[in-house]
C-alpha positions as CSV (number, residue, x, y, z in Angstrom):
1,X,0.0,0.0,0.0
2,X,1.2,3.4,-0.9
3,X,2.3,5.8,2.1
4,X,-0.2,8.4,2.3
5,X,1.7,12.5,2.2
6,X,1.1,15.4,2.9
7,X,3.6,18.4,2.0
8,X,3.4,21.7,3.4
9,X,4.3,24.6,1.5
10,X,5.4,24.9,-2.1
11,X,8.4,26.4,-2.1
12,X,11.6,25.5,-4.2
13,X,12.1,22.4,-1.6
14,X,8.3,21.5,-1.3
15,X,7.6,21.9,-4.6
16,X,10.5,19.4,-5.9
17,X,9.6,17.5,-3.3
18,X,5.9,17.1,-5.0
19,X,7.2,16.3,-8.3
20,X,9.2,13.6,-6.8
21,X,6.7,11.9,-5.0
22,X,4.0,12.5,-7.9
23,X,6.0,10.4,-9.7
24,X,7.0,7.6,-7.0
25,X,4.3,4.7,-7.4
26,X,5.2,3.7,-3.6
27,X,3.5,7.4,-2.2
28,X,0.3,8.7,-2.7
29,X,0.2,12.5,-2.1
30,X,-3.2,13.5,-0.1
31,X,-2.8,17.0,0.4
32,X,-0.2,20.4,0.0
33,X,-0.5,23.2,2.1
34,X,-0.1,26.7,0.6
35,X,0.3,30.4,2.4
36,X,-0.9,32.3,-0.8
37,X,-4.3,32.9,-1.0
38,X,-3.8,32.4,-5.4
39,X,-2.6,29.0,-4.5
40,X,-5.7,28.4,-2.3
41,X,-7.5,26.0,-4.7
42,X,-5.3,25.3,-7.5
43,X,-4.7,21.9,-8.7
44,X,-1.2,21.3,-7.0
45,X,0.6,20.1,-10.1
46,X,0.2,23.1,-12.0
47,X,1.6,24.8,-9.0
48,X,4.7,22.9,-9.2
49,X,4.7,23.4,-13.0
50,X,3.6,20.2,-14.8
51,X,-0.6,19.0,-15.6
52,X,-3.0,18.9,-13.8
53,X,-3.2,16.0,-11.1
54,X,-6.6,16.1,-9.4
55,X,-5.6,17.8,-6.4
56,X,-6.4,20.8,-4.8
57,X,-4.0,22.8,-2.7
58,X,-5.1,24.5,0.6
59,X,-4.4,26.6,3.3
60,X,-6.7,25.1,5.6
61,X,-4.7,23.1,8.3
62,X,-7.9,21.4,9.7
63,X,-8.9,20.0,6.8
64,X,-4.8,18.4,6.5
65,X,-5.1,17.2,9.5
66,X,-8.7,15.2,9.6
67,X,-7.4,13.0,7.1
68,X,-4.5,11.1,8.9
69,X,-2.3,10.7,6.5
70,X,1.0,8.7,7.6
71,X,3.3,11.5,7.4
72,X,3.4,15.2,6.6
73,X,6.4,16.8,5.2
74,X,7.4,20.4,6.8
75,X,9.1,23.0,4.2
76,X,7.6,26.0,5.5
77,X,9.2,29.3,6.4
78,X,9.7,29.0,9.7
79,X,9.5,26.4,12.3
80,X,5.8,26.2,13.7
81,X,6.2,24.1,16.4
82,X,2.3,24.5,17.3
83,X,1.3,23.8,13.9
84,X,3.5,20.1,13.6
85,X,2.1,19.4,17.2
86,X,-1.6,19.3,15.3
87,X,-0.6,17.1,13.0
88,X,1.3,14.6,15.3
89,X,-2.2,15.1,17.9
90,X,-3.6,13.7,14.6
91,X,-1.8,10.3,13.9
92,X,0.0,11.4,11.2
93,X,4.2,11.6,12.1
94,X,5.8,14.9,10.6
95,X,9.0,15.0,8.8
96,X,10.5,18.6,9.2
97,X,12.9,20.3,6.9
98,X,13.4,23.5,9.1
99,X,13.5,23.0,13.0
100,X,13.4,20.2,15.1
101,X,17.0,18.3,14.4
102,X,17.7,18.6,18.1
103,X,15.0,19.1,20.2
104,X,15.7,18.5,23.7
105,X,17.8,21.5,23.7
106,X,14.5,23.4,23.0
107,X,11.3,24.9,24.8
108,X,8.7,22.9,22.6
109,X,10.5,19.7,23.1
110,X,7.7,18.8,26.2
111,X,4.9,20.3,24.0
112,X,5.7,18.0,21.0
113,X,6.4,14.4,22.9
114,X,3.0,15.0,24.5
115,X,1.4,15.4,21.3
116,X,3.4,12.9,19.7
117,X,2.3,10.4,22.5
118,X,-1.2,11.4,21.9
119,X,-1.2,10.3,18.2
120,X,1.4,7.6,18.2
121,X,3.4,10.0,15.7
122,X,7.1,10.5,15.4
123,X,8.6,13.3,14.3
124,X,12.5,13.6,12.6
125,X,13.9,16.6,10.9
126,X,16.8,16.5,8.1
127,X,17.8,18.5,5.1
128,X,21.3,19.9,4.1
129,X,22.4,22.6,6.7
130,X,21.5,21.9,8.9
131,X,21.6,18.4,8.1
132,X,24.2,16.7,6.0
133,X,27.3,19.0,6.6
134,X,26.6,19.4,9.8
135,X,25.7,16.5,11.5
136,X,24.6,13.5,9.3
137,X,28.3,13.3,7.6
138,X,30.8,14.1,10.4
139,X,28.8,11.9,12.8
140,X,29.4,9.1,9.8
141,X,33.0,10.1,9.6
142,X,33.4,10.1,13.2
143,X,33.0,6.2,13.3
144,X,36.0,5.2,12.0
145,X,37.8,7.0,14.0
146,X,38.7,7.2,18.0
147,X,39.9,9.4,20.6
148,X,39.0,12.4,18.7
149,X,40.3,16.1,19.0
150,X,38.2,18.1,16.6
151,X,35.5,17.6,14.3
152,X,35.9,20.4,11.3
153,X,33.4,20.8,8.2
154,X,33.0,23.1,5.4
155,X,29.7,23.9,3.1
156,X,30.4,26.0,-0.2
157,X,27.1,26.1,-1.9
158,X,26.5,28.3,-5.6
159,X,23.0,29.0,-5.5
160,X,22.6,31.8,-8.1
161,X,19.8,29.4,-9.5
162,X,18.4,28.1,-6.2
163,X,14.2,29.6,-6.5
164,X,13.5,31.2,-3.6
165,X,14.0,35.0,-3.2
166,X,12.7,34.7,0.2
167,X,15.4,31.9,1.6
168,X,18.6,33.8,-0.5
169,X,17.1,37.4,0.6
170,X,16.4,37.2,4.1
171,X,18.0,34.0,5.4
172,X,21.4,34.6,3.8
173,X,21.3,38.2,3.6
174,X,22.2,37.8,-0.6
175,X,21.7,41.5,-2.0
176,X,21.9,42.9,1.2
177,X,24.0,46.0,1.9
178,X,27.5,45.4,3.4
179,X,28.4,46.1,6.8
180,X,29.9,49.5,8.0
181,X,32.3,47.9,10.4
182,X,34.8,44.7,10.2
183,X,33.0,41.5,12.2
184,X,33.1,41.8,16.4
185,X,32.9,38.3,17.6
186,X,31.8,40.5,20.9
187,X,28.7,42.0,19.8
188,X,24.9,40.8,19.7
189,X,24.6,38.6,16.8
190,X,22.4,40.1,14.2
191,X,19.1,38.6,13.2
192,X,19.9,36.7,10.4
193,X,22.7,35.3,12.5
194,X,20.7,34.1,15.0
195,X,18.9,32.1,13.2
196,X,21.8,30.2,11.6
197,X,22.9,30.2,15.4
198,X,19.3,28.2,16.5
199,X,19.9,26.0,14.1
200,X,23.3,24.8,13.7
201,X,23.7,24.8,17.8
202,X,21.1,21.7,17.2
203,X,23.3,20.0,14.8
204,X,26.5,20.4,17.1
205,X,24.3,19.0,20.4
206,X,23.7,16.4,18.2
207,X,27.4,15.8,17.2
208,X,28.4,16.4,20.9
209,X,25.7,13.4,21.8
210,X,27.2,11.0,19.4
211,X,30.8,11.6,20.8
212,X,29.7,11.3,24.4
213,X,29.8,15.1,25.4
214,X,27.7,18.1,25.9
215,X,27.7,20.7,24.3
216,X,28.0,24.1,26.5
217,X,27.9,26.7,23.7
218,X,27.6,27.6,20.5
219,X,29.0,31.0,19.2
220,X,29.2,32.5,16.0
221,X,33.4,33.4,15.6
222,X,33.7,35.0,12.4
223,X,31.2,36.3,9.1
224,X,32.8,37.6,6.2
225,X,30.4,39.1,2.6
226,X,31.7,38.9,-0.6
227,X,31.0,41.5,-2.7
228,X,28.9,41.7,-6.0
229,X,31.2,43.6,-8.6
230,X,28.3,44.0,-10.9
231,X,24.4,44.5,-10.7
232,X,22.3,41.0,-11.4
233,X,19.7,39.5,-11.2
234,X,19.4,35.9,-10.3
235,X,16.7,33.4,-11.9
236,X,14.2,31.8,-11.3
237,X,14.1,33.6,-8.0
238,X,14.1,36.9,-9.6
239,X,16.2,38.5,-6.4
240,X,18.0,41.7,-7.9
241,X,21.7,41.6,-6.8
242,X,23.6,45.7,-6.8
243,X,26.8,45.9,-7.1
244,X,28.6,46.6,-4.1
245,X,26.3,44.2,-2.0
246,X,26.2,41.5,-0.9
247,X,27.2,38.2,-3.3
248,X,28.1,36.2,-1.0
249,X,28.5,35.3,3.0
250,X,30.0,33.3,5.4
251,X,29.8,32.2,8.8
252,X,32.0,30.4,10.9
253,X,30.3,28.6,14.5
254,X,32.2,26.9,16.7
255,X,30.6,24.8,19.6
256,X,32.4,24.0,23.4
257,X,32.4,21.2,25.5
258,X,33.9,22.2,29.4
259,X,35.2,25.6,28.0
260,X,37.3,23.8,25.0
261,X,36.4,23.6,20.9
262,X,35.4,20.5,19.5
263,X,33.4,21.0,16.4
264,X,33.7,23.8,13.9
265,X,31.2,24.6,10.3
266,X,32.2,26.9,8.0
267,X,28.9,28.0,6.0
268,X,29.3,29.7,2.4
269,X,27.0,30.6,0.2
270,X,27.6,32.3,-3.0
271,X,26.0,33.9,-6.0
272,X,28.9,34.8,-7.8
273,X,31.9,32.9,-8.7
274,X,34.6,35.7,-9.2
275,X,34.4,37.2,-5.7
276,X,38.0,36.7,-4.9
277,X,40.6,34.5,-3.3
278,X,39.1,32.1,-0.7
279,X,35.9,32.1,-2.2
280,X,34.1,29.4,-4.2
281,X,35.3,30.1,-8.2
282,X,34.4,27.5,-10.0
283,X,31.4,25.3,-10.6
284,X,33.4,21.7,-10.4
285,X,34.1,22.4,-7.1
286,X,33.0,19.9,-4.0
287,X,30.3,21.8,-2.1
288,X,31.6,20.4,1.1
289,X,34.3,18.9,3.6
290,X,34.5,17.5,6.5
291,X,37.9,16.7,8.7
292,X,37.7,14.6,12.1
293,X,40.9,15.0,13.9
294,X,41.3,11.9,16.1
295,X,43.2,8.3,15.5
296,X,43.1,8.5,12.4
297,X,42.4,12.0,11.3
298,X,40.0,11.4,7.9
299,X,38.8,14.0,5.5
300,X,35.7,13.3,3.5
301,X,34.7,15.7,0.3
302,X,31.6,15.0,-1.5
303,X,29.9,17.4,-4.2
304,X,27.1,17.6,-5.9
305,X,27.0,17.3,-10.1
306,X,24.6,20.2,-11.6
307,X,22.6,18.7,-15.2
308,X,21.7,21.2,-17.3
309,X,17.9,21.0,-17.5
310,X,17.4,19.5,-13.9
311,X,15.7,21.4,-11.1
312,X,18.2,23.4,-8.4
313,X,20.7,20.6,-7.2
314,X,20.3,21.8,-3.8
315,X,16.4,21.7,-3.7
316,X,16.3,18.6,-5.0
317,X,19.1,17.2,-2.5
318,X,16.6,18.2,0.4
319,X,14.1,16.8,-1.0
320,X,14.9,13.8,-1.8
321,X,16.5,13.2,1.6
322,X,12.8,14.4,2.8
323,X,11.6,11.5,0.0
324,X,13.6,8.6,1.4
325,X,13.4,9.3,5.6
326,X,9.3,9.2,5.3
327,X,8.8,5.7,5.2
328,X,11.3,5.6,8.3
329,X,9.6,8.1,10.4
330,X,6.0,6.2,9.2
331,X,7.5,3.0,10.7
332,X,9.3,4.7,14.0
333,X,8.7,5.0,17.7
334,X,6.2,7.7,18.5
335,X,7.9,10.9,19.8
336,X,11.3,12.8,18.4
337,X,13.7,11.1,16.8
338,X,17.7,11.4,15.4
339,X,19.7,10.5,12.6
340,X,21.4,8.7,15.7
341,X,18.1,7.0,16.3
342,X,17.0,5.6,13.1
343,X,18.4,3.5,10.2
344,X,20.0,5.7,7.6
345,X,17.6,6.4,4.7
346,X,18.6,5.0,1.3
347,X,17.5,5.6,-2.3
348,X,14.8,4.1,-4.3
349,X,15.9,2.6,-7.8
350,X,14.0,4.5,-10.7
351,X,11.2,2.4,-12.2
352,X,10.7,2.1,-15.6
353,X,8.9,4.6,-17.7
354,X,9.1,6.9,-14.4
């Protein structure tokens, strides 16, 4: 029997995500959530840019909800904690792509295994950052080795085609006018910055949990821009670029255990390949790196191969990993749960005439 889905929200991730399981015989897709009120209605395949498939999109959570799907997939936004506690009330586990990798270390966590107990509903986040480079592959790398020092990765995405002017905008500060004064490690982290913070401070408590440690802190130690030397602007996301701002950013985070470092992610994204030395400048190169110093030290690199007509590598990178955990978390324990909790998802062989 199929496993029922819901997706919520149709952005670059959740739409890509649609397509995928639209054409994966082993899902049946049973409902899309949507914010705009043009969406509200619309069959969901012509949102995502294909025919018609029989089904309406909506932006009544109620109606999601009622019909107890076996898992909803999160792509919204934000992380709406109150809003994936309905759905695991419900009986139907949640997949999220933005909040939730480690949530003992947050105020909800309580709120959500109640409601997970209530509907016998798990609930597991993933995706790419964080996700992948920051938790799924050193915590592989760490395995084969012992008595480690320092865990050390590196993420150098090019995402002038990635689709959403919201996510490069707001959440990377792309386009965005350069800073007056040179980065203060002292000072109040900005906005934006916190939010990277929230986030990847739940990937490093998870790293810290699968090396036997706690993490005391997480703190943002460096963010340099890179500038745009001419005016663009970037498709399909349509987010107009001046020259002189921002073209690209980077943060560095380092987390402590007892006062001393033991896990470090560099975080680049860029929209322009010529920004200058250090920076990402070519399209061949590996989008990221990770280094466990220990007995033995290993370095891993793994990149991602662009086609030419195939949707935004990194979209469909999160959504496929959303695509392969969901019969996982439909089989799993009710309440949160890790990548150090549950078998690692794998692929699904293309079928033919898919």
């Amino acid at each position: 029997m199929a496993l029922r889905v819901i997706v919520c929200y149709t952005g670059g991730v959740g739409s890509e995500l649609i397509r995928q399981l639209l054409r994966n015989p082993a899902f049946e897709l049973v409902g899309v959530l949507v914010h705009c009120a043009d969406k509200d209605g619309q069959d969901v395949g012509a949102i995502v840019g294909g025919g018609p498939v029989g089904l309406m999109a909506t932006r009544d959570i109620a109606a999601l909800t009622a019909l107890q799907a076996d898992v909803m997939s999160w792509h919204g936004q934000k992380w709406e904690p109150e809003v994936v506690a309905r759905f695991l009330r419900g009986g139907t586990s949640v997949y999220s792509g933005i909040g939730g990798w480690y949530l003992p270390s947050q105020a909800e966590y309580q709120m959500l295994q109640e409601a997970a107990g209530q509907g016998g509903a798990a609930l597991v986040a993933g995706g790419n950052i964080p996700g992948l480079i920051s938790d799924v592959l050193p915590l592989f790398c760490s395995g084969y080795s012992s008595e480690i020092r320092m865990v050390r990765a590196w993420q150098r995405n090019y995402i002038p085609h990635y689709p959403s002017a919201v996510q490069m905008g707001q959440y990377l500060g792309i386009g965005q006018p350069l800073p007056d004064a040179p980065f203060d490690p002292a000072a109040a982290p900005a906005e934006i910055d916190q939010l990277w913070m929230w986030g990847i401070a739940q990937s490093a408590a998870l790293v810290a949990q699968g090396l036997g440690v706690v993490m005391d802190e997480l703190r943002l130690t460096n963010k340099e821009f890179g500038t745009s030397k001419a005016d663009m602007v970037l498709r399909p996301s349509g987010l107009a670029v001046a020259r002189g701002t921002a073209a690209g950013v980077r943060w560095t985070f380092t987390a402590f255990t007892q006062g001393t470092p033991f896990y470090e992610l560099v975080n680049e994204q860029t929209t322009r390949l010529d920004i200058g030395p250090g920076w990402r400048d070519t399209e061949q190169a590996l989008n990221w790196r990770v280094v466990i110093e220990g007995s033995p030290s290993i370095q891993c690199e793994l990149g991602l191969l662009a086609e030419a007509d195939a949707p935004d590598h990194v979209a469909a990178l999160n959504a496929a990993r959303a695509l392969n955990f969901l019969p996982r978390i439909a089989a799993a324990a009710p309440g949160w749960r890790s990548v150090l909790d549950l078998p690692a998802p794998v692929g699904n062989l293309r079928r033919q005439g898919m």
